[in-house]
N, C-alpha and C positions, 0 to 999 in steps of 0.2 A: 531168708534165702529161698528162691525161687527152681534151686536145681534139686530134682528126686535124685536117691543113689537107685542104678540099676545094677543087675550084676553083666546082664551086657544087654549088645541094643543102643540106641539110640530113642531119642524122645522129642516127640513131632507136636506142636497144635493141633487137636480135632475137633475143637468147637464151631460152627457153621459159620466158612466164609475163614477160616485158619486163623494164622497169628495176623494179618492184612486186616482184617476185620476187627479181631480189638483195640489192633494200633488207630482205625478210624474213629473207633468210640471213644477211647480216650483222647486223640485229639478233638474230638466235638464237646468236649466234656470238660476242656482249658481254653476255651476263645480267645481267653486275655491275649495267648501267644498267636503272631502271625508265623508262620511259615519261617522266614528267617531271624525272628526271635528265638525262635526254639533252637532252629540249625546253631546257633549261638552256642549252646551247650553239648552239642554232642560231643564227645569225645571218642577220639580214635585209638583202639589199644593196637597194644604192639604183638603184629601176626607171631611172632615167632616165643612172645612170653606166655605160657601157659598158665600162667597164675591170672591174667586180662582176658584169654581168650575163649576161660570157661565162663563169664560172663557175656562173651559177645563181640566182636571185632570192633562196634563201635556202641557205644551205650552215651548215656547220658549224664553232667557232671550235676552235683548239688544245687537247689532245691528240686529240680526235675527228674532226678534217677528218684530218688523218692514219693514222688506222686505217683508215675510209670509202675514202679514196683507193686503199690499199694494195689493200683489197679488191674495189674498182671495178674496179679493171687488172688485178688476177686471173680476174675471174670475167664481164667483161661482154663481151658479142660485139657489135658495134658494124656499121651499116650505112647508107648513103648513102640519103637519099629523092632523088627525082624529082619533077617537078611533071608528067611526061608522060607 
């Protein structure tokens, strides 16, 4: 699992170029898929289940949430917001 416990805060991408920039690495990094091969597997969770949306409004279904993953927790540097 990819989500830190904080005790409050929220938690942002800060690695150079944010989470936009690893979503490009990893897509340069699966060619096989075009553009709407992939769209193929997203899936859209439901805004109002809590249990879906602590992963993400839309994520992606099997074998692709599992590549994404692997490559999320390899490459992302992660950091706590503040509100003050």
């Amino acid at each position: 699992m990819q989500i830190l416990a904080f005790k409050i805060g929220e938690v942002d991408h800060c690695n150079r170029g944010g989470f936009e920039s690893i979503y490009c690495d990893w897509r340069a990094s699966i060619p096989k898929y075009t553009t709407d091969q992939l769209y193929k597997h997203v899936v859209k969770n439901d805004v109002l289940n809590r249990t879906t949306t602590k992963i993400g409004y839309q994520t992606f279904n099997e074998p692709i949430l599992t590549q994404w993953k692997a490559f999320h927790l390899k490459h992302a540097k992660l950091q706590e917001l503040s509100s003050h």
